[in-house]
C-alpha positions as CSV (number, residue, x, y, z in Angstrom):
1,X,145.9,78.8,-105.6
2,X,147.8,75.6,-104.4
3,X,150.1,73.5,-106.7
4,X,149.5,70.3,-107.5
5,X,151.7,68.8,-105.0
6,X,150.4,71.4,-102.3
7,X,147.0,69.8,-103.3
8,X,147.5,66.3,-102.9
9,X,149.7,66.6,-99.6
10,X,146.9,68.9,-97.8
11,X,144.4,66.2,-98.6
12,X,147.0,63.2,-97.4
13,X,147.0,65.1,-93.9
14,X,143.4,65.7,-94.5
15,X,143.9,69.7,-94.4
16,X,141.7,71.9,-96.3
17,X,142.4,72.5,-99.9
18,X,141.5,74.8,-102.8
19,X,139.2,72.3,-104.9
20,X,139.7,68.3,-105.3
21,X,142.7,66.7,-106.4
22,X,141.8,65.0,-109.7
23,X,144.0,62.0,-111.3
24,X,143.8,59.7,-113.9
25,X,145.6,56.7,-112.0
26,X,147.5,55.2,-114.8
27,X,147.5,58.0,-117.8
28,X,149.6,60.7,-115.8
29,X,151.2,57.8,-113.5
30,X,152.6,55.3,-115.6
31,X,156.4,56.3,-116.5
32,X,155.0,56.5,-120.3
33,X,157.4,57.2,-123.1
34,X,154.8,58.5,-126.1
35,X,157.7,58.6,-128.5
36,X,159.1,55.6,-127.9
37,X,158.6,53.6,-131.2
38,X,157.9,49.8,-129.9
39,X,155.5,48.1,-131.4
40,X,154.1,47.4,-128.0
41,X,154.1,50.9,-126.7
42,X,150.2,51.4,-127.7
43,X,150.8,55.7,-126.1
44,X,152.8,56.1,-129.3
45,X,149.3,56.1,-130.9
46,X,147.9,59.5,-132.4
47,X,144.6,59.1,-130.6
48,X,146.4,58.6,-127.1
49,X,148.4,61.9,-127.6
50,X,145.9,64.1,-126.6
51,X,144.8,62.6,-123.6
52,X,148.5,62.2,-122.3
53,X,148.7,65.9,-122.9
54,X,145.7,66.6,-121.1
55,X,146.6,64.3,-117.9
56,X,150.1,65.8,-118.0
57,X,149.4,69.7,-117.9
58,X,145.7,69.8,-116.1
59,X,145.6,66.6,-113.5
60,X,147.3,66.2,-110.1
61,X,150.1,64.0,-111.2
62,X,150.5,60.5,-108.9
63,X,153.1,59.0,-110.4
64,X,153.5,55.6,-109.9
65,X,157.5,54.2,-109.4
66,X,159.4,51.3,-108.2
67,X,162.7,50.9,-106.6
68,X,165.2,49.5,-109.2
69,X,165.4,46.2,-107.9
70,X,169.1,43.7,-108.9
71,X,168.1,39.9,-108.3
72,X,171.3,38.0,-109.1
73,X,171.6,35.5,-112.3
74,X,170.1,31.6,-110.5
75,X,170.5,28.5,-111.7
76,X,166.8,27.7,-110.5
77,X,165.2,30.0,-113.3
78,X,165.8,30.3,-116.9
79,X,163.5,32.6,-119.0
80,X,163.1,32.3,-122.4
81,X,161.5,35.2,-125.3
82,X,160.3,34.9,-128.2
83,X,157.9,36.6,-131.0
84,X,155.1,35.3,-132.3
85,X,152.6,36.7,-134.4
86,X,152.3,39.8,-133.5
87,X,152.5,38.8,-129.7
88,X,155.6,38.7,-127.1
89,X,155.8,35.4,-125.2
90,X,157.7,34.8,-122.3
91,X,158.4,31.3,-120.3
92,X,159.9,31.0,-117.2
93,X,161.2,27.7,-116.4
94,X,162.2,27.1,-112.6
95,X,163.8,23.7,-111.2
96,X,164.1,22.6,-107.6
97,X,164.4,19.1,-106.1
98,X,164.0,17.4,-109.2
99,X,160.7,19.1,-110.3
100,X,159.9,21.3,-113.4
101,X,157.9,24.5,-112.7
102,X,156.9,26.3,-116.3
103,X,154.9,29.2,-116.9
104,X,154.2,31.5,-119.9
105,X,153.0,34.8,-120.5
106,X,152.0,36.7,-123.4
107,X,151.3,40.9,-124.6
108,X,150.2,41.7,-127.6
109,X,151.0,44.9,-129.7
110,X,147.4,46.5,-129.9
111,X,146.7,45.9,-126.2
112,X,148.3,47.3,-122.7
113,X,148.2,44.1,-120.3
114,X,150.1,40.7,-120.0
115,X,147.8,37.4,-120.3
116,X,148.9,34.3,-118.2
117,X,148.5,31.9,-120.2
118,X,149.8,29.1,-117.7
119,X,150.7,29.5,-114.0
120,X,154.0,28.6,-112.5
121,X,152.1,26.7,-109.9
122,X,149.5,24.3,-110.5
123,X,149.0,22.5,-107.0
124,X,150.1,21.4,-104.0
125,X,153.4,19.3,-104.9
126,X,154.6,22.5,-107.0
127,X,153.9,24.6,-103.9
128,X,155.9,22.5,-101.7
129,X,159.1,22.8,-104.3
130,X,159.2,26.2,-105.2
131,X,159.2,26.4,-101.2
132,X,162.5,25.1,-101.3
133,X,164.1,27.5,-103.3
134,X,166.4,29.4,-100.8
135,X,165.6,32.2,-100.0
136,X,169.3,33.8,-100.9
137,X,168.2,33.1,-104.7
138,X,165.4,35.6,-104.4
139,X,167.4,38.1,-102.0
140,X,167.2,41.8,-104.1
141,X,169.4,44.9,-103.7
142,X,167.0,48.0,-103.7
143,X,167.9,51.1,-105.3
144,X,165.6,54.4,-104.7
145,X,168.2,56.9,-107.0
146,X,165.1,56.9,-109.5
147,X,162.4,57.4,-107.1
148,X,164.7,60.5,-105.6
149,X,165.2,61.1,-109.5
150,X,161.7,61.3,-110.5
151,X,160.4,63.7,-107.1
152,X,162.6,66.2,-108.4
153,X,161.9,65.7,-112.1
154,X,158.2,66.5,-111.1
155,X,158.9,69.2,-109.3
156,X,155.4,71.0,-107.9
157,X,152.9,69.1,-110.7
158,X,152.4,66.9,-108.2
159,X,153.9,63.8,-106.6
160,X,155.8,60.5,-106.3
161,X,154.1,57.4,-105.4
162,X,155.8,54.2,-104.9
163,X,153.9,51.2,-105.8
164,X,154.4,47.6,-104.9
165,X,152.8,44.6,-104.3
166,X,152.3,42.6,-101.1
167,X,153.0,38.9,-99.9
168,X,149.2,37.5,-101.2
169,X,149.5,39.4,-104.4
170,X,152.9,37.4,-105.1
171,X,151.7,33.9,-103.8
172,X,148.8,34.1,-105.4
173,X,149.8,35.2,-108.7
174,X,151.8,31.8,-108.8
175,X,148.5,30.2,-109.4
176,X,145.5,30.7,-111.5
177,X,142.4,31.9,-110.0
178,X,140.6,28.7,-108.5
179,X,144.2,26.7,-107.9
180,X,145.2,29.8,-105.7
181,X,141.4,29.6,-104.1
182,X,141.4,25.6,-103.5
183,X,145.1,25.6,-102.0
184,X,144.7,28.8,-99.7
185,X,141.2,27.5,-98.8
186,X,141.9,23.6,-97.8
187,X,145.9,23.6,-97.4
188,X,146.2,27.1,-94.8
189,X,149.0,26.2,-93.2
190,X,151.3,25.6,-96.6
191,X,150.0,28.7,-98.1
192,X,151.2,30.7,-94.9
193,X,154.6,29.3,-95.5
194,X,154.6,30.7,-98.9
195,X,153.0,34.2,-97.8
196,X,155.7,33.9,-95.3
197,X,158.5,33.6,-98.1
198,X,156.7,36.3,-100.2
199,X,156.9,38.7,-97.1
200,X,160.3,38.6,-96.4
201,X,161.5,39.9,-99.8
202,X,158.9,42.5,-99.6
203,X,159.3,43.3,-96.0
204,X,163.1,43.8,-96.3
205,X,162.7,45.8,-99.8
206,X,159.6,47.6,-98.3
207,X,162.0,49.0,-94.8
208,X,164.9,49.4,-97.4
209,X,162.7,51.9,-99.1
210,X,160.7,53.5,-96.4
211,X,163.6,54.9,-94.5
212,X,165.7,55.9,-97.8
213,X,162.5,57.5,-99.4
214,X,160.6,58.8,-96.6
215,X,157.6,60.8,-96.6
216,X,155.9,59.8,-99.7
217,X,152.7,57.8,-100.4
218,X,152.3,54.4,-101.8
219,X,150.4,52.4,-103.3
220,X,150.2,48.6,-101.8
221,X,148.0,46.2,-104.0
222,X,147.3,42.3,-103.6
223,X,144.1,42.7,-100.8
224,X,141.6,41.5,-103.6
225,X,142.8,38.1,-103.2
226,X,141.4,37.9,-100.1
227,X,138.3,39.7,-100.1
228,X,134.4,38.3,-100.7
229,X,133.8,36.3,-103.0
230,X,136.9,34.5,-103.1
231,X,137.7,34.2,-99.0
232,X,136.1,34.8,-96.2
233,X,136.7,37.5,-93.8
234,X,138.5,35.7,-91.4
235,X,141.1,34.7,-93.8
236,X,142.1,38.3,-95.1
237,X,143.0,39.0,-91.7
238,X,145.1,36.1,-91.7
239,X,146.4,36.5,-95.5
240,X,146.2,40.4,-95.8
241,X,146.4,42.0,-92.4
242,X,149.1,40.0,-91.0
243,X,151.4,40.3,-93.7
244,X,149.9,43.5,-95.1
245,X,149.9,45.4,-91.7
246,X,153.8,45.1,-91.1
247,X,154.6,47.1,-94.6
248,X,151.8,49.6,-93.8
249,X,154.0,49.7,-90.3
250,X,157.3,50.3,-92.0
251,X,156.0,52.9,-94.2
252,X,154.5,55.0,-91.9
253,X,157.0,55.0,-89.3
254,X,159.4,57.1,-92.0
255,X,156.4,59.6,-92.4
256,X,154.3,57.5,-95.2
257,X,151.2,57.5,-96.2
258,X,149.7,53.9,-97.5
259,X,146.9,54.0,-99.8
260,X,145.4,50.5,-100.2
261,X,144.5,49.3,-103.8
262,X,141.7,46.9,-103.9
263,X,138.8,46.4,-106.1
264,X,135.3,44.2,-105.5
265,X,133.5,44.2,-102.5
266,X,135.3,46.2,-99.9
267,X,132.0,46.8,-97.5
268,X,133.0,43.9,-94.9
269,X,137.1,44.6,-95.3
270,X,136.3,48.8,-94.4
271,X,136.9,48.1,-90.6
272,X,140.5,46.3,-91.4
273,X,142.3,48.8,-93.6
274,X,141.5,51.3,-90.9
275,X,142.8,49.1,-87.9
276,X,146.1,48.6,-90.3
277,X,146.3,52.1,-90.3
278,X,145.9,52.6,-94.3
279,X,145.7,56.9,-95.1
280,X,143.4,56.0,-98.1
281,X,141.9,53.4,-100.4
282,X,141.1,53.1,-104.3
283,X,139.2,52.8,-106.1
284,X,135.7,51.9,-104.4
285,X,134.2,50.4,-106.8
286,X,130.5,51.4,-106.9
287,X,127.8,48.2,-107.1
288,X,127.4,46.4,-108.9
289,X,131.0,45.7,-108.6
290,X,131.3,46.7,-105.6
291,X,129.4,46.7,-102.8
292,X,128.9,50.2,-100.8
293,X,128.3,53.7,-102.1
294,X,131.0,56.2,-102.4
295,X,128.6,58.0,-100.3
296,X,128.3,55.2,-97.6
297,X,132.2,54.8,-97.2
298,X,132.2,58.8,-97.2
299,X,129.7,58.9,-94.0
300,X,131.3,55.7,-92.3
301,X,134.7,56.0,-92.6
302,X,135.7,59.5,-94.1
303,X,137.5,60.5,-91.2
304,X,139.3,57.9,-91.1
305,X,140.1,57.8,-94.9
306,X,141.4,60.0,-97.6
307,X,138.8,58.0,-100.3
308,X,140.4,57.9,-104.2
309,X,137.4,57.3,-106.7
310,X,135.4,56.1,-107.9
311,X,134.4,56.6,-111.5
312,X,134.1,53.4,-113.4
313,X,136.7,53.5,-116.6
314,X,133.6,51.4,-118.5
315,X,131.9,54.6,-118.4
316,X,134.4,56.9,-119.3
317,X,134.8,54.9,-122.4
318,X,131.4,54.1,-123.2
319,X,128.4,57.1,-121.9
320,X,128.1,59.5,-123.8
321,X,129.4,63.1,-122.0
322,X,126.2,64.6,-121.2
323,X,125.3,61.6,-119.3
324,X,129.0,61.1,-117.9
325,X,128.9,64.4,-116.6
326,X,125.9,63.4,-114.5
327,X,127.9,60.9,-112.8
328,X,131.1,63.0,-112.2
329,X,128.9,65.5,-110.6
330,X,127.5,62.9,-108.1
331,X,130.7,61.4,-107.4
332,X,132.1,64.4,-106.6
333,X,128.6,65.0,-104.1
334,X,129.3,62.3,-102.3
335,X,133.3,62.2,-102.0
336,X,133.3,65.5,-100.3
337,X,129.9,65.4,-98.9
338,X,129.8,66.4,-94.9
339,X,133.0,66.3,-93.1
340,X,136.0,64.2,-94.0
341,X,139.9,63.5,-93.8
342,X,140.0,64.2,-97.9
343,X,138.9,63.2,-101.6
344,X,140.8,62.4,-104.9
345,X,138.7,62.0,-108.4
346,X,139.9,59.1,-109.6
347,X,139.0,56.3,-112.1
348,X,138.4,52.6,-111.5
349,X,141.5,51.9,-113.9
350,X,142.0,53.3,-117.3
351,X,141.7,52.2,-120.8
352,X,144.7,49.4,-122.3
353,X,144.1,49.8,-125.6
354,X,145.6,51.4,-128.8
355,X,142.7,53.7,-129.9
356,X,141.2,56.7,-127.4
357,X,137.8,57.1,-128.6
358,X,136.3,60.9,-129.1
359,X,133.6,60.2,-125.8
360,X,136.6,58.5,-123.8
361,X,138.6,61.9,-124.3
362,X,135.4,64.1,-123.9
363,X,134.5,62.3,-121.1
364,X,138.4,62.4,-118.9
365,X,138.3,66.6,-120.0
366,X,134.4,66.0,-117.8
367,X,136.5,65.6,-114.9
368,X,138.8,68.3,-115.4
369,X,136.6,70.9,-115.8
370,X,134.3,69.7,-113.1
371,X,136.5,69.3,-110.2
372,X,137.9,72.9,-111.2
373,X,134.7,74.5,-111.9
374,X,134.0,73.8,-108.1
């Protein structure tokens, strides 16, 4: 029998392995601290304690890390926290050229994810001034000791992934949804300045890493930004694939592997993570969500692909396990269906709140005992 990090390398170099790799993406991949007594930390919650044990000791770990990154102290951002019922607000106050940029964030204690509740960047004017903020005051040093810490802290239960964003994910996380839309829609030549000033931090922290952590797989999120709905395809190439393409580059020229993270409707964007070289993409959503079948992308562009998917975390939480079970087993059908560079069970995302349900657990040990019951 193969360990766990046997398992998930033979599928990255799409070799034959023993059964699928399972994981379940964040619970066994976040750096989680269940005794850490925070108010915020919802996995110090009896109900979650179970789960964690289960991901821990029966999945094939992925954990997700970071660099330590050191930006140094700039008079151009302030940041100010403060408590406020029951809830952790944060604003971020940046000035350039005479002009106030604010935004403010907030995460509360029963629930795992940070709500924006205003956007640095509202339109075109604050665009052009944040552009003006050297580029010196956002220069990083990068430090992969914890990444080399953390591969040998997880020995053979499986393996490190690094995770980071890319240039469209930072730009367009300045604005809310439809400013971001609007701006990258009618103003394309100012919002390629500012993919360009997102990319090189992330290209200099991205060849930093690569060559002082080689070998490993990441995980490079941002693509959704770009993808139908919200742009057409000519402008992910543009946003995603020129920007994009250089880290997947980088990363695989020290003996990488890139798995691309991007949800929604991947059908028409398939062809362009394999011309940037990608190993892999997560999580495939299935429709109505997305738009193509596990099955579809398994036929198409398995060879090409080592697919991570693609069970929907609504279900996990809400059908009940006989029916849940139905679904694991077609999932698993059509990841590994006919021939193919390699399949990962994985889930759409994972639940953020306080309270694990008995169906949610019932329905994550599903998975478990279905990938190793072959």
């Amino acid at each position: 029998m193969m360990t766990r990090r046997e398992r998930l390398m033979a599928t990255l170099h799409g070799r034959p392995v023993d059964r699928p790799a399972v994981s379940f993406y964040e619970i066994g991949g976040f750096d989680i601290d269940p005794l850490d007594p925070d108010p915020y930390n919802i996995y110090n919650a009896p109900t979650w304690q179970p789960l964690l044990q289960l991901a821990d000791e029966q999945t094939d770990l992925i954990w997700l890390r970071s660099p330590r990154l050191q930006v140094a102290a700039s008079p151009f951002f302030t940041t100010e926290t403060r408590e406020e019922g029951g809830s952790r607000l944060v604003r971020t106050t940046v000035r350039v050229k005479g002009r106030t940029l604010t935004s403010l964030t907030r995460r509360d204690r029963e629930v795992n994810t940070i709500w924006i509740l205003e956007h640095l960047l509202k339109d075109l004017d604050d665009l052009k001034a944040y552009l003006e903020i050297p580029d010196a005051e956002l220069a990083e040093e990068v430090d992969v000791a914890n990444l080399h810490a953390a591969d040998a802290q997880l020995g053979d239960r499986g393996i490190v992934m690094v995770d980071t964003p890319d240039p469209i994910c930072l730009a367009a996380a300045l604005f809310s949804m439809e400013d971001y839309v609007v701006v990258a829609f009618t103003e394309p030549v100012w919002f390629h300045r500012l993919l360009e000033k997102t990319a090189r931090v992330l290209h200099h922290r991205t060849e930093v890493v690569a060559r002082e952590f080689p070998g490993h797989l990441w995980r490079i999120y941002g693509p959704e930004y770009a993808s139908e709905p919200f742009m057409p395809l000519r402008l992910f190439e543009e946003y995603v694939t020129r920007y994009t393409g250089p880290m997947v580059e980088m990363v695989q020229r020290h003996g990488g592997f890139v798995r691309l993270h991007c949800h929604g409707r991947i059908r028409n964007l398939l062809p362009s993570f394999v011309r940037m070289g990608v190993t892999g993409t997560d999580p495939i959503e299935p429709p109505p969500h997305g738009n193509i079948t596990l099955a579809e992308v398994r036929r198409d562009y398995g060879r090409d692909l080592v697919l991570f998917g693609n069970l929907e975390v609504t279900d996990i939480e809400n059908l009940r396990p006989d029916l849940f079970e139905r679904v694991v087993a077609q999932t698993l059908r059509e990841g590994t269906a006919g021939k193919g560079r390699g399949f990962v069970l994985l889930p759409t995302a994972a639940p953020y709140g306080r309270t694990i349900t008995p169906t949610t657990l019932a329905n994550y040990e599903t998975m478990v005992r279905m990938v190793n019951q072959g």
